[in-house]
RODREN-837890 format. One line per 4 residues: number of its first residue (from 1); for each residue y, x, z of N, C-alpha, C. Coordinates in Angstrom, 2 decimals, always signed. Atoms other than C-alpha are relative to their C-alpha. Example, Ala and Ser with C-alpha at 12.3 -4.5 7.8 and 13.67 -1.06 7.14 Angstrom:
<atoms>
1 = -1.19,+0.89,+0.00,-4.50,+12.30,+7.80,+1.20,+0.90,+0.00; -1.19,-0.82,-0.06,-1.06,+13.67,+7.14,+1.09,-0.77,+0.73
</atoms>
This chain:
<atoms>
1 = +0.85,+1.18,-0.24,+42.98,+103.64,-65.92,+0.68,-0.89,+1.04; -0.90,+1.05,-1.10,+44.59,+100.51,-64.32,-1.21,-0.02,+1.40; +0.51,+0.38,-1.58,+43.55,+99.55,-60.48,-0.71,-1.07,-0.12; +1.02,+1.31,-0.05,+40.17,+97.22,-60.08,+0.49,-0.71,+1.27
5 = +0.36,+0.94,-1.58,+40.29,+94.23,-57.77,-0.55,+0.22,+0.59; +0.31,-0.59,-1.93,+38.19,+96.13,-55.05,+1.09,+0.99,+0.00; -0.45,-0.88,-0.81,+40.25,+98.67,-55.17,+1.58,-0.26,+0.80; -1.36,+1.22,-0.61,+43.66,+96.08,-55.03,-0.74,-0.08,+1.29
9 = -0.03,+0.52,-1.10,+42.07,+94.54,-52.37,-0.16,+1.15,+1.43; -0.10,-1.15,-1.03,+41.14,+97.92,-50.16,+1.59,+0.12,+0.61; -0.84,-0.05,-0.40,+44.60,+98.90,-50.06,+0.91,-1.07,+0.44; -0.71,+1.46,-0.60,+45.99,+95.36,-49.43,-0.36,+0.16,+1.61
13 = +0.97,+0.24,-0.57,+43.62,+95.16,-46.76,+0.38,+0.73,+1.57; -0.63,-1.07,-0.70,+45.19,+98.41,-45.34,+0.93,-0.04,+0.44; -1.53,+0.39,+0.15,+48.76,+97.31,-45.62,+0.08,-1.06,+0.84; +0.43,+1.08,-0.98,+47.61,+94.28,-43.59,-0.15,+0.02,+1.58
17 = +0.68,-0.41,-0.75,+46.13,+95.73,-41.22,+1.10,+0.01,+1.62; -0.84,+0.39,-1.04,+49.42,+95.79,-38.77,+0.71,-0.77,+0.13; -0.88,+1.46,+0.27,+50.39,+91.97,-39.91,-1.38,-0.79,+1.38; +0.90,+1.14,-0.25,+47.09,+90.38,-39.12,-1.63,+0.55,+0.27
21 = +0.93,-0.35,-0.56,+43.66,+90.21,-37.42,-1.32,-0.45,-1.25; +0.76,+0.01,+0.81,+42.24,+89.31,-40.41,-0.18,+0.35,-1.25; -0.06,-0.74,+1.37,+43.25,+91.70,-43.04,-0.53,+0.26,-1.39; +0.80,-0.26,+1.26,+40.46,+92.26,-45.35,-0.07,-1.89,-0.79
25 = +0.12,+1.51,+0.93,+39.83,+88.16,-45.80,+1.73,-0.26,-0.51; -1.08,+0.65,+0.53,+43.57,+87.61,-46.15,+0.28,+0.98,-1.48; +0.15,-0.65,+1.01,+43.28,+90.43,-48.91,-0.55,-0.61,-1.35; +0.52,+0.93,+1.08,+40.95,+88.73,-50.76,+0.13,-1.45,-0.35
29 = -0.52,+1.24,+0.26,+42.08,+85.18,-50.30,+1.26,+0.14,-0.79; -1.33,-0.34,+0.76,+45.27,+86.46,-51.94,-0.50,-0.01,-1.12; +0.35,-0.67,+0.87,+43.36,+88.05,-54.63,-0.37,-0.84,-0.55; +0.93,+1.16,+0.51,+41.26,+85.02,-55.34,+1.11,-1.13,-0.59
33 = -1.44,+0.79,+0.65,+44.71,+83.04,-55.63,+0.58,+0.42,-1.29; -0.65,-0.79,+1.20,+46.38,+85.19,-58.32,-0.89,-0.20,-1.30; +1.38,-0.13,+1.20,+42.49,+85.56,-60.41,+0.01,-1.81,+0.06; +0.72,+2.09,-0.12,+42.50,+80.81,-60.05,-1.21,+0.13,-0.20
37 = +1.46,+0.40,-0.17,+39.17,+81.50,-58.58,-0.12,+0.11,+1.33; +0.25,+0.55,-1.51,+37.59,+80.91,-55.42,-0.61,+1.57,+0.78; +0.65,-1.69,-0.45,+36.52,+84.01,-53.01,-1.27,+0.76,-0.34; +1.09,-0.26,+0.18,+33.06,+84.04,-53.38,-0.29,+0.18,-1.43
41 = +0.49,+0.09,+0.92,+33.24,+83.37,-56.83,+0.48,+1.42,-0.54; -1.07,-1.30,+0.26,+35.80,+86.63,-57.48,-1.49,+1.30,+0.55; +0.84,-1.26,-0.44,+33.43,+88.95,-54.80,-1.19,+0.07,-0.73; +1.33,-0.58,+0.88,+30.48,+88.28,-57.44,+0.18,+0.27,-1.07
45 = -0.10,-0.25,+1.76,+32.02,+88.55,-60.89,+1.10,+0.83,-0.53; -1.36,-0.61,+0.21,+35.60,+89.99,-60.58,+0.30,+1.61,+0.60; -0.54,-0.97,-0.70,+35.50,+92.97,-58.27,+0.17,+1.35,-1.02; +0.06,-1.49,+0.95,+35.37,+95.87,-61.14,+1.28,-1.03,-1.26
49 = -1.07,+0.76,+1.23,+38.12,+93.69,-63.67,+1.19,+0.68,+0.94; -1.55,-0.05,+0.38,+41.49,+94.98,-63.75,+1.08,-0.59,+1.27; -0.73,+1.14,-1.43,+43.75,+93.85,-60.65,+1.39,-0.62,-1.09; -1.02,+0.84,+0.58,+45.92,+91.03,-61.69,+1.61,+0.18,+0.02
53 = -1.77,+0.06,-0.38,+49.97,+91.40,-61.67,+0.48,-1.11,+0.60; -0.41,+0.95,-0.93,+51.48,+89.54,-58.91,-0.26,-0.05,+1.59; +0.56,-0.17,-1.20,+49.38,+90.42,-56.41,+0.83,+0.72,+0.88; -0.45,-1.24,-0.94,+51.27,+93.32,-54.37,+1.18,-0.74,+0.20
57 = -1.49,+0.99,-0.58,+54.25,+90.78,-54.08,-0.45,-0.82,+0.89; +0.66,+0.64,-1.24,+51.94,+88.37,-52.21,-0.64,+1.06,+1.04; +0.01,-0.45,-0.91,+50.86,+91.08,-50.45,+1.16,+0.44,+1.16; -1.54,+0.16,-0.40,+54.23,+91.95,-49.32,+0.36,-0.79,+0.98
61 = -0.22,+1.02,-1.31,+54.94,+88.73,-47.88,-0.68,-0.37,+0.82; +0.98,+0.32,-0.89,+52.08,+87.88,-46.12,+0.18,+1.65,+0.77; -0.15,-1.25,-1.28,+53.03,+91.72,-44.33,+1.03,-0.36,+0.80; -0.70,+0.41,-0.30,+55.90,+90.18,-43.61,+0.17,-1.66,+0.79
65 = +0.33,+1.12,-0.60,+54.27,+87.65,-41.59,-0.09,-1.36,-0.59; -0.78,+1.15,+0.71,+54.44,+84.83,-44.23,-1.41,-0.50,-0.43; +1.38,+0.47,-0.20,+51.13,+82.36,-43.25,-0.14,+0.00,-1.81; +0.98,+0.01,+1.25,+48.38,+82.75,-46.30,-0.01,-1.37,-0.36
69 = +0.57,+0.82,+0.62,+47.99,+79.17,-46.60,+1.36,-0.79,-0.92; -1.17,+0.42,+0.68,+51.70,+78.76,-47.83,-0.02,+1.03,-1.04; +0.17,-0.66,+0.81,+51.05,+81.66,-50.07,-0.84,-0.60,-0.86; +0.93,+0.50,+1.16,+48.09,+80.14,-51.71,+0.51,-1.62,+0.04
73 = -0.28,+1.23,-0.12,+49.40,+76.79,-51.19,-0.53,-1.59,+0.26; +1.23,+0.78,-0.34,+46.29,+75.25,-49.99,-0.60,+0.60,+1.10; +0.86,-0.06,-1.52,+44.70,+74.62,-46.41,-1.27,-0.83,-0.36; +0.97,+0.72,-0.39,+41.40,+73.18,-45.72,+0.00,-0.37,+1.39
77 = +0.10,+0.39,-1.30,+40.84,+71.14,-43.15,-1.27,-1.41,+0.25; +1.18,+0.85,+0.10,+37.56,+68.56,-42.40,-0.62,+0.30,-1.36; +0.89,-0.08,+1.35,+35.89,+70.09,-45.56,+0.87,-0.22,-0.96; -0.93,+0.62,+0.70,+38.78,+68.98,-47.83,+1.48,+1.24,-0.09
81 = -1.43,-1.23,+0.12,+41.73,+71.34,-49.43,+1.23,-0.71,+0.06; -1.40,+0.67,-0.09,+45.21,+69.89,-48.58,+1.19,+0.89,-0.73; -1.34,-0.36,+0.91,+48.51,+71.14,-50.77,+0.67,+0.07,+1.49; -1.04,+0.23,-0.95,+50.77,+72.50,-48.04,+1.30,+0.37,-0.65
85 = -1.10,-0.48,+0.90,+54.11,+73.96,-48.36,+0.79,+0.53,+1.56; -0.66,-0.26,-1.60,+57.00,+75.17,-45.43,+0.60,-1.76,+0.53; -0.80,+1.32,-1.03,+58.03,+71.35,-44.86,-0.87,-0.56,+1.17; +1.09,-0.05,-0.70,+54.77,+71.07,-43.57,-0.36,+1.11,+1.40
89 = +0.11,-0.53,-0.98,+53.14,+72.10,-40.26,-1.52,+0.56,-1.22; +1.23,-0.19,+0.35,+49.75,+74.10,-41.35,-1.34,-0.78,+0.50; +1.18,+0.26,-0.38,+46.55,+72.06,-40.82,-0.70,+0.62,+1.01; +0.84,-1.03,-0.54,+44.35,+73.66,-37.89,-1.21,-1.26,+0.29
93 = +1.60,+0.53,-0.66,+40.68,+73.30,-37.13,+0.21,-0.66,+1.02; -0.25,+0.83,-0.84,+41.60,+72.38,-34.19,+0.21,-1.65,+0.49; -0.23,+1.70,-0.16,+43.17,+69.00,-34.64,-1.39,-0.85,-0.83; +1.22,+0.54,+0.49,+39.91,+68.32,-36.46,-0.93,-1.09,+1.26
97 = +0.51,+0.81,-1.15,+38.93,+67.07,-32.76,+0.68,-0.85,-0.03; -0.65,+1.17,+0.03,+41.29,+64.33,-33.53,-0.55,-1.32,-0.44; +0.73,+0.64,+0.95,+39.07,+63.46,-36.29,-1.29,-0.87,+0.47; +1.08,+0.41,-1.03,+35.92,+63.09,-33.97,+0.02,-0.49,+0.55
101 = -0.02,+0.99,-0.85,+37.27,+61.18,-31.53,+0.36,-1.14,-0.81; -0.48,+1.68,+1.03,+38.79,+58.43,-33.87,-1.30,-0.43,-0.54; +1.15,+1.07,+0.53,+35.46,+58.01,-35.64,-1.11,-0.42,+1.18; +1.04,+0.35,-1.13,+33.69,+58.05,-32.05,+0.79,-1.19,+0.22
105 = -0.70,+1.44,-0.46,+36.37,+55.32,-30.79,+0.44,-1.14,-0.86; -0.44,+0.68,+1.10,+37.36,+53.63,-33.92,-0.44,+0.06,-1.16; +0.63,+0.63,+1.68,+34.87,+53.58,-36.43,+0.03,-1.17,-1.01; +0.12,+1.36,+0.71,+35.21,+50.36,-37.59,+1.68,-0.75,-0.44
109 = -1.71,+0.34,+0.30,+39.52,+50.27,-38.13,+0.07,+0.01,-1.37; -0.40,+0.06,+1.36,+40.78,+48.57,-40.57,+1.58,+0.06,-0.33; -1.39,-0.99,+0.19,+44.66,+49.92,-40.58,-0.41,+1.11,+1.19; -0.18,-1.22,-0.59,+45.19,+53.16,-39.09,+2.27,+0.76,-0.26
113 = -1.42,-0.48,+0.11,+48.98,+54.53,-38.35,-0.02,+1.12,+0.45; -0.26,-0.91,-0.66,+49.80,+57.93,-38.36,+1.35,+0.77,+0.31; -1.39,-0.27,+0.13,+52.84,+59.44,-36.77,+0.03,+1.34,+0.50; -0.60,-1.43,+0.78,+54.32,+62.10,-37.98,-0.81,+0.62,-0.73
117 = +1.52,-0.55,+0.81,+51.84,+63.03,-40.86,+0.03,+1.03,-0.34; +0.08,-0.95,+0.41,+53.20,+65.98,-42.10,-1.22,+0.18,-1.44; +0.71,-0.58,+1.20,+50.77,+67.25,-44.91,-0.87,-1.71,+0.15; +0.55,+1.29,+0.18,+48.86,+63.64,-44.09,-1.26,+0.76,+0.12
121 = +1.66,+0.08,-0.34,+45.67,+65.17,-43.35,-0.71,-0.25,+1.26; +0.65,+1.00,-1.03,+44.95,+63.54,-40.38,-0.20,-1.30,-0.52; -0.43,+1.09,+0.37,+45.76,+60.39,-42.16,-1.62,-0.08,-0.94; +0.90,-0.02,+1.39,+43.75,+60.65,-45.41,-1.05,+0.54,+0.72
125 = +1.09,-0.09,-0.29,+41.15,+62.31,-43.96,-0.81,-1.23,+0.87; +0.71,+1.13,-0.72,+40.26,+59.44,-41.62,-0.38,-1.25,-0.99; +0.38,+0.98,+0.82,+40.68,+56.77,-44.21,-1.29,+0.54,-0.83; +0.73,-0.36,+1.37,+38.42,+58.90,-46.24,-1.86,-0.09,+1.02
129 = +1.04,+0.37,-0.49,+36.06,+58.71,-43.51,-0.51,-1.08,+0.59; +0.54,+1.80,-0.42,+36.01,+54.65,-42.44,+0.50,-0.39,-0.97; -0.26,+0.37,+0.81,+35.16,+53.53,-44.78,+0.72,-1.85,-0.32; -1.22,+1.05,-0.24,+37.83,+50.22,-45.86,+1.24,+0.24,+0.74
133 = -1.22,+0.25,-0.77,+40.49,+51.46,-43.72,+0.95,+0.41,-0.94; -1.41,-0.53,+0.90,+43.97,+51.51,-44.87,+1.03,+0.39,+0.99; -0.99,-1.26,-0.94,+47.06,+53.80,-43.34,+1.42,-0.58,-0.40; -1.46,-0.75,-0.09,+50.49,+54.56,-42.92,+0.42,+0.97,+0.33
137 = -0.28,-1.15,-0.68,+51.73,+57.82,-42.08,+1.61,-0.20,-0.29; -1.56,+0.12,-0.30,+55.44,+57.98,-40.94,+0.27,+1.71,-0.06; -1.17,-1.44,-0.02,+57.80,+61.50,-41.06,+1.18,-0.25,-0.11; -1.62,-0.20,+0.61,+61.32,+62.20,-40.64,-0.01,+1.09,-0.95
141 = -0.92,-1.34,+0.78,+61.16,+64.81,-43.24,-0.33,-1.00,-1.31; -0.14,+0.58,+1.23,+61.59,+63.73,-46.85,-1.40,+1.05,-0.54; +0.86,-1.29,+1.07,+59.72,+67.26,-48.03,-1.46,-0.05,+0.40; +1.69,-0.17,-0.57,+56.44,+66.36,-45.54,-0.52,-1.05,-0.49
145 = +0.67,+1.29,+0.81,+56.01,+62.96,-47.18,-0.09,+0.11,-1.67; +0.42,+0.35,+1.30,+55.95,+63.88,-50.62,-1.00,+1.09,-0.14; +1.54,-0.81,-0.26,+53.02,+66.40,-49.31,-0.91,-0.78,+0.01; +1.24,+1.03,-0.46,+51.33,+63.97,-47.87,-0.04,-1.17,-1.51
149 = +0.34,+0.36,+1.25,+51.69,+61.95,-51.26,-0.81,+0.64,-1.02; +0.56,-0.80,+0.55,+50.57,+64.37,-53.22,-1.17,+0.23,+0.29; +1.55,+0.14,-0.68,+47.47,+64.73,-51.16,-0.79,-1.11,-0.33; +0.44,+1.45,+0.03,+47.07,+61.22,-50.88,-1.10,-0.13,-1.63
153 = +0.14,+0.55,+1.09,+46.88,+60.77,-54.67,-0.95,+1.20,-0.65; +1.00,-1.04,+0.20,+44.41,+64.22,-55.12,-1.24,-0.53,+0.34; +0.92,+0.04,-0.49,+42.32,+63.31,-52.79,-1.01,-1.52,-0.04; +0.71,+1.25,+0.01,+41.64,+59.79,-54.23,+0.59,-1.44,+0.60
157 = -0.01,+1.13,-0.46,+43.24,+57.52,-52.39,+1.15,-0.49,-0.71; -0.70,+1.06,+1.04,+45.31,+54.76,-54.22,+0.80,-0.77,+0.56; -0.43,+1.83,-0.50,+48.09,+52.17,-53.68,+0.05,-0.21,+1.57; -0.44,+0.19,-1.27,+47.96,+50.69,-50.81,-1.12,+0.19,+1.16
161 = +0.72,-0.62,-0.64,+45.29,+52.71,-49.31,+0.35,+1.02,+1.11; -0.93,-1.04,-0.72,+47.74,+55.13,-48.17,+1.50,+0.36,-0.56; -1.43,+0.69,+0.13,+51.12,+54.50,-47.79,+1.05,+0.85,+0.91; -0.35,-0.75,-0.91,+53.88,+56.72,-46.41,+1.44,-0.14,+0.33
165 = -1.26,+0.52,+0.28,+57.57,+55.89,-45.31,+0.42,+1.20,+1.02; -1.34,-0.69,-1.14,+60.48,+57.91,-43.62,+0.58,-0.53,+0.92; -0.53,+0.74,-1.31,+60.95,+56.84,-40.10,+0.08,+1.27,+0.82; -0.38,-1.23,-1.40,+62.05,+58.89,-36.72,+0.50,-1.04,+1.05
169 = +0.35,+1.14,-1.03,+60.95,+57.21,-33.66,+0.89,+0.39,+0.70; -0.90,-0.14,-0.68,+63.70,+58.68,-32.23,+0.94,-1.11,+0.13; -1.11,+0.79,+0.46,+65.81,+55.83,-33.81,-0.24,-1.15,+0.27; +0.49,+1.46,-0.61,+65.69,+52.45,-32.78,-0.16,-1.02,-1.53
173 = +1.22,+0.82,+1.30,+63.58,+49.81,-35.31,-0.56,+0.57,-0.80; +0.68,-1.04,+0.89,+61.85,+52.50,-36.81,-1.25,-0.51,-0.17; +1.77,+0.30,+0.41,+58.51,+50.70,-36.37,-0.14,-1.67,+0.19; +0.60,+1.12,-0.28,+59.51,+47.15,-36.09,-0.25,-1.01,-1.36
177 = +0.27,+0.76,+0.57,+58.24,+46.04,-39.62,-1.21,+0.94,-0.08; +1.54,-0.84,+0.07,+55.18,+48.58,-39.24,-1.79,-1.17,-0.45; +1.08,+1.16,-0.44,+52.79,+45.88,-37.72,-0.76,+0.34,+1.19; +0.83,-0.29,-1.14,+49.84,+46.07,-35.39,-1.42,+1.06,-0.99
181 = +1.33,-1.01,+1.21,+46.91,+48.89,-36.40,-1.25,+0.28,+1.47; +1.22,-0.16,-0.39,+43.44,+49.53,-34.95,-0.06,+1.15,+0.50; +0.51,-1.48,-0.11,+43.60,+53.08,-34.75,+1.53,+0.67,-0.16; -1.19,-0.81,+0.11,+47.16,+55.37,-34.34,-0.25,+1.44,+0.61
185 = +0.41,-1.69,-0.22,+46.46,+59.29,-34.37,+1.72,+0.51,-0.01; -1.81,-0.52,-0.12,+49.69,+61.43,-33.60,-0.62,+1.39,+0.16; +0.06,-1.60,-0.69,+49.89,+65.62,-33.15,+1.47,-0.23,-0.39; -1.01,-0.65,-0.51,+53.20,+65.78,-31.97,+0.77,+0.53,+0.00
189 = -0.78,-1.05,-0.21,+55.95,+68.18,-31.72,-0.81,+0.21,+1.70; +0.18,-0.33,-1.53,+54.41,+69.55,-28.12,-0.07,+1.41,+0.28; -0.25,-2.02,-0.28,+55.44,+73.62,-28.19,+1.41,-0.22,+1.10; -1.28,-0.29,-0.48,+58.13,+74.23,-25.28,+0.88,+0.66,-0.55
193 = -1.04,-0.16,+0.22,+61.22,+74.96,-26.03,+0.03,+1.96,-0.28; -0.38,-1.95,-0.32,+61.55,+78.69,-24.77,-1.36,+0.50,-0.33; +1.79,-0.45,+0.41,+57.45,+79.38,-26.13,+0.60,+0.98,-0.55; -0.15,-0.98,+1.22,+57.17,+82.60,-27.92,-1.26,-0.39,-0.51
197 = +1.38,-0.04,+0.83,+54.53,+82.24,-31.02,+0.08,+0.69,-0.62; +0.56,-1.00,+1.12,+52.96,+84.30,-33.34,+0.90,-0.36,-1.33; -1.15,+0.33,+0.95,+55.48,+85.24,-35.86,-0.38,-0.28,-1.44; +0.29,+1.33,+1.01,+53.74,+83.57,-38.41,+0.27,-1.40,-0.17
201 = +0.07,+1.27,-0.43,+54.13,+80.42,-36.84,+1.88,-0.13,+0.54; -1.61,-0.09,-1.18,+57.62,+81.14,-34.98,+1.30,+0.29,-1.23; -1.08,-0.25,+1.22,+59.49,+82.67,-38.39,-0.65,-0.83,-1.45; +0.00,+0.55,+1.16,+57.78,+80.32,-40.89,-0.11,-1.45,+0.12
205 = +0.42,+1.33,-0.44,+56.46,+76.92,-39.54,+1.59,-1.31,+0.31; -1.19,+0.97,-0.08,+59.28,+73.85,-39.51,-0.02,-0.45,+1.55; -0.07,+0.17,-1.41,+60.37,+74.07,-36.13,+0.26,-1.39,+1.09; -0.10,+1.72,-0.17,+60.89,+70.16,-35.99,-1.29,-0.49,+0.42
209 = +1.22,+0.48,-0.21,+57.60,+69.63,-36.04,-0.92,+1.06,+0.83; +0.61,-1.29,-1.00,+56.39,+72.64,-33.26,+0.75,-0.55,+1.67; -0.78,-0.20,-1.10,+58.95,+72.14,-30.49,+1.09,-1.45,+0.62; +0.11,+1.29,-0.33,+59.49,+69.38,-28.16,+0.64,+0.21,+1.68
213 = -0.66,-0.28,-1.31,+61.81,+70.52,-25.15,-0.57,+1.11,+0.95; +0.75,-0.88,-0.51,+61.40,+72.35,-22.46,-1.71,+0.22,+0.82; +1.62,-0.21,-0.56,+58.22,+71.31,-21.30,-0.90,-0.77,-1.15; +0.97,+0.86,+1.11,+56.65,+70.32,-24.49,-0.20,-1.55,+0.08
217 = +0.58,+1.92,-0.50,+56.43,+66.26,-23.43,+1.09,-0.92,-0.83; -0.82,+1.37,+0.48,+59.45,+64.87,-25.26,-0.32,-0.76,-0.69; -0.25,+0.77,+1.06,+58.54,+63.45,-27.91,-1.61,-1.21,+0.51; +0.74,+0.48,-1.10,+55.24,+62.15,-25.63,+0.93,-1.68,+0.85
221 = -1.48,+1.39,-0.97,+58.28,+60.29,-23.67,+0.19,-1.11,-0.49; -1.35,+1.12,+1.23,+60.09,+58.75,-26.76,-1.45,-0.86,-0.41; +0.95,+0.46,+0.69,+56.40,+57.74,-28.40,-0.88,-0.81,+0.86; +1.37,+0.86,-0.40,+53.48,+56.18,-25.85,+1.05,-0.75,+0.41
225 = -0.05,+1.52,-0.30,+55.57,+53.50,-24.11,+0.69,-0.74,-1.42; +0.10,+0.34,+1.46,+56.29,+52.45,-27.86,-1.04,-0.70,-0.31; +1.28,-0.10,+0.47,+52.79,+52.12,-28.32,-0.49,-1.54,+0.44; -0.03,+1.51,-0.32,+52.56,+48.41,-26.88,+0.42,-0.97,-1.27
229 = -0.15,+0.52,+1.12,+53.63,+47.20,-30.17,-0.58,-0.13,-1.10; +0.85,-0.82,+1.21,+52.15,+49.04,-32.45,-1.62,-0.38,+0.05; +1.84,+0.13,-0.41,+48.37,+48.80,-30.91,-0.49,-1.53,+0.09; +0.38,+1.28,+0.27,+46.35,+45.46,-32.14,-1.04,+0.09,+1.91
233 = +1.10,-0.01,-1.20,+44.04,+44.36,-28.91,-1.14,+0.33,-0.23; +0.98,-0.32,-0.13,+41.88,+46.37,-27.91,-0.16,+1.21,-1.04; +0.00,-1.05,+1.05,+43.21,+48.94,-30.75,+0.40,+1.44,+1.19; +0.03,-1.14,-0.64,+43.15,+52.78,-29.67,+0.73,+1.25,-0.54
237 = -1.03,-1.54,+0.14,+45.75,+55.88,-29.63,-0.74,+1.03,+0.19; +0.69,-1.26,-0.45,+44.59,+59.19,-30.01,+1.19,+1.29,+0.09; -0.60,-1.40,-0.15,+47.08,+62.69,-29.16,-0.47,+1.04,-0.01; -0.19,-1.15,-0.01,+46.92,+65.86,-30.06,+0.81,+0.51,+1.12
241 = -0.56,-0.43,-0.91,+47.95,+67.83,-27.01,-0.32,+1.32,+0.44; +0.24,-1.34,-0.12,+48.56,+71.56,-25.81,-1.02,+0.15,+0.83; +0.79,-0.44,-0.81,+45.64,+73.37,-23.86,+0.49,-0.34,+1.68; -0.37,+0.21,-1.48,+47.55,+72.57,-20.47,+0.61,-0.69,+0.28
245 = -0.73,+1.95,-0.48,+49.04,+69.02,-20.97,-0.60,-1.14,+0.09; +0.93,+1.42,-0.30,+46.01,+66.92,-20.13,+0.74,-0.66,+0.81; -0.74,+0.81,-1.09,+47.72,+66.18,-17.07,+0.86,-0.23,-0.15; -0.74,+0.18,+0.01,+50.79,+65.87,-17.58,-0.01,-1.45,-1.46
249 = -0.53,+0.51,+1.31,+50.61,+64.00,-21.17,-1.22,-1.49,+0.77; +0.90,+1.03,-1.12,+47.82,+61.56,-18.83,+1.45,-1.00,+0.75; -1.19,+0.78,-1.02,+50.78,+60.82,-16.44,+0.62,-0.81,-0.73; -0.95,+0.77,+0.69,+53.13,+59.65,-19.12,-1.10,-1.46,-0.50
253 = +0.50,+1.43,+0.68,+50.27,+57.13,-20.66,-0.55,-1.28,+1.33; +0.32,+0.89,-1.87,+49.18,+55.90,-16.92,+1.42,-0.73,+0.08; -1.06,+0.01,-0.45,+52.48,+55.54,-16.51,+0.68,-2.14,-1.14; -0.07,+1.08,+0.79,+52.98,+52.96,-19.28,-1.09,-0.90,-0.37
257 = +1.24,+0.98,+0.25,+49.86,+51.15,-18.90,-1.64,+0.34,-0.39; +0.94,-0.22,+1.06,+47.13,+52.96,-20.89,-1.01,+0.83,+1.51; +1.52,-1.35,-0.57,+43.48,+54.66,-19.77,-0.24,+0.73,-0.98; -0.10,-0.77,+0.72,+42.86,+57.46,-20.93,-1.19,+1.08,+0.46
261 = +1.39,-0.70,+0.05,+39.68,+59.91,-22.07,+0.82,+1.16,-0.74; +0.05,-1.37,+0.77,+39.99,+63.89,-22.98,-1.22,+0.38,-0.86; +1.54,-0.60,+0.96,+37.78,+65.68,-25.65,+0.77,+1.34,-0.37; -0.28,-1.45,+0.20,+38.13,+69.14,-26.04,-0.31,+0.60,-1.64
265 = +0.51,-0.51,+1.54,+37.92,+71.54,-29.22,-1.25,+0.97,+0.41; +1.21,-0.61,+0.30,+35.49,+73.57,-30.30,+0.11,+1.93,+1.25; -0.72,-1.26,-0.85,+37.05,+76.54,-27.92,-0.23,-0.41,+1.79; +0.30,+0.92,-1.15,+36.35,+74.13,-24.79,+1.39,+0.03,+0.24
269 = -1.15,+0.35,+0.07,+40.17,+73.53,-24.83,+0.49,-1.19,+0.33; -0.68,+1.54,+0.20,+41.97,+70.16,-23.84,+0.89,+0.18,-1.46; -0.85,+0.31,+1.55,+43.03,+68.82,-27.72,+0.39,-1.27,-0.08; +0.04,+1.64,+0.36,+42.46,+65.24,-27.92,+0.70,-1.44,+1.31
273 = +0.29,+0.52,-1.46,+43.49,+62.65,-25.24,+0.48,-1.29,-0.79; +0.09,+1.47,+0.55,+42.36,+58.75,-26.07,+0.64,-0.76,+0.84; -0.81,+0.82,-0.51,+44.66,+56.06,-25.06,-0.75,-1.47,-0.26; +0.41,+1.45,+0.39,+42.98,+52.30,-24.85,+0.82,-0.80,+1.13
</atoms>
């Protein structure tokens, strides 16, 4: 008698168990990938069927530290499933406080620029929530903008609703046919240099988009006094920033002109820090 999907997922579950703190769900989120059905829908109709072939290879890698949401190839993030991939950074709840402050400070924007979009769900999700606004999201990677396309064009948005080009503000005129925008959201490269992370994040994540010198601030440096161009009057910057660079990532926007408001995540964390 072949092996049922509970009993796949038990031993997955098991095998897990010295990858990750969340073994049994990453078991069945696997499982639910392989069956093209959703978890809940699998734990009520599938658990006595036959375990699928394919599975024990995704288990495998995900033991081998290899994040679930590049395995299933879909993150959620604000209620909404995003297409990731490795060119991409993974979506976190977290930057969701990005989301909150932009519609607290900038409900009413009608462009929005985001830099460095990676998967574009900071991007798209905002347009998707003011309503009329239209975007840009910038990347130096070729492979994170045709994510964020791909999204784009899933999730509805059209044309010149959301729009995405290959720039690197590192480079000089990278933003001088951009324009002026209402609203500019950024998360950063801001991981130090010498950080150790969770080797999920440390052996799979595109280290371009994680790591930002030795004190996490470079790319902070190269980007807010920039931001005088870019920002229409009276338009507002928002950053993503590590748990312990309020101050410091404060200094740099003081520094070039700007005031500036924190908002924390859901963890009471410094995440957010508004630039007007």
């Amino acid at each position: 008698m072949s092996e049922t999907v509970a009993a796949a997922i038990r031993d997955a579950a098991q095998r897990l168990e010295a990858t990750s703190d969340t073994a049994r769900l990453d078991a069945e989120l696997l499982m639910a990938h392989v069956l093209g059905t959703d978890r809940s829908s699998m734990l009520l109709r599938s658990m006595a069927d036959p375990a699928p072939g394919g599975y024990t290879e995704l288990v495998e890698r995900r033991a081998a530290h290899e994040p679930i949401a590049y395995l299933t190839g879909v993150q959620e993030f604000y209620g909404r499933d995003f297409r990731v991939s490795p060119d991409v950074l993974i979506p976190r709840g977290d930057s969701e406080t990005l989301i909150e402050a932009a519609l607290e400070f900038a409900p009413k924007a009608r462009r929005v620029l985001d830099l460095g979009t990676g998967s574009g769900a900071l991007l798209i999700t905002t347009l998707l929530e003011i309503e009329g606004a239209t975007g840009i999201g910038i990347d130096a990677s070729v492979g994170a903008l045709e994510v964020a396309r791909a999204n784009a064009q899933t999730l509805g948005l059209i044309g010149a609703q959301a729009r995405f080009r290959e720039r690197d503000w590192h480079k000089e005129g990278w933003a001088d046919d951009l324009g002026q925008f209402e609203l500019i959201i950024c998360n950063p490269p801001y991981v130090e240099s010498g950080a150790k992370l969770d080797p999920d994040v440390q052996e799979h994540e595109p280290h371009a988009a994680l790591f930002a010198g030795e004190e996490g601030l470079d790319d902070y440096r190269v980007i807010i006094p920039q931001l005088g161009k870019l920002l229409s009057p009276d338009g507002v910057a928002i950053f993503e920033i590590g748990a312990s660079q309020g101050e410091a990532v404060t200094s740099i926007a003081r520094e070039a002109g700007f005031e500036t408001q924190l908002r924390r995540d859901l963890a009471n964390r410094a995440r957010a820090l508004i630039l007007t």
